[in-house]
C-alpha positions, 0 to 999 in steps of 0.5 A: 552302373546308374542303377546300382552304384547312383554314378552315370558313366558314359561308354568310353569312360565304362571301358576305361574302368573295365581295362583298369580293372583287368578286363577286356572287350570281348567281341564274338567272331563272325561264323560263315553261313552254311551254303549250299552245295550244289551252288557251290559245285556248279560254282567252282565247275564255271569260275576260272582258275587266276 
């Protein structure tokens, strides 16, 4: 915003603005790890049922 329009906004401030304007924070979801799944057998054959 510096660079373009000469103003110097701190993040609180720039998040205000985007929310006047309509937008929303768009955050990425957490995507799980591929296992493996030999682990994941030999875990469920000694893990005990609650």
């Amino acid at each position: 915003m510096q660079q373009t329009f000469q103003i110097e906004l701190k993040v609180r401030q720039c998040q205000r603005l985007m929310k006047k304007l309509g937008f929303t924070l768009q955050k990425p979801r957490a995507v799980p790890a591929p296992g493996d799944p030999d682990a994941k057998e030999a875990f469920r054959k000694t893990s005990t049922k609650t």
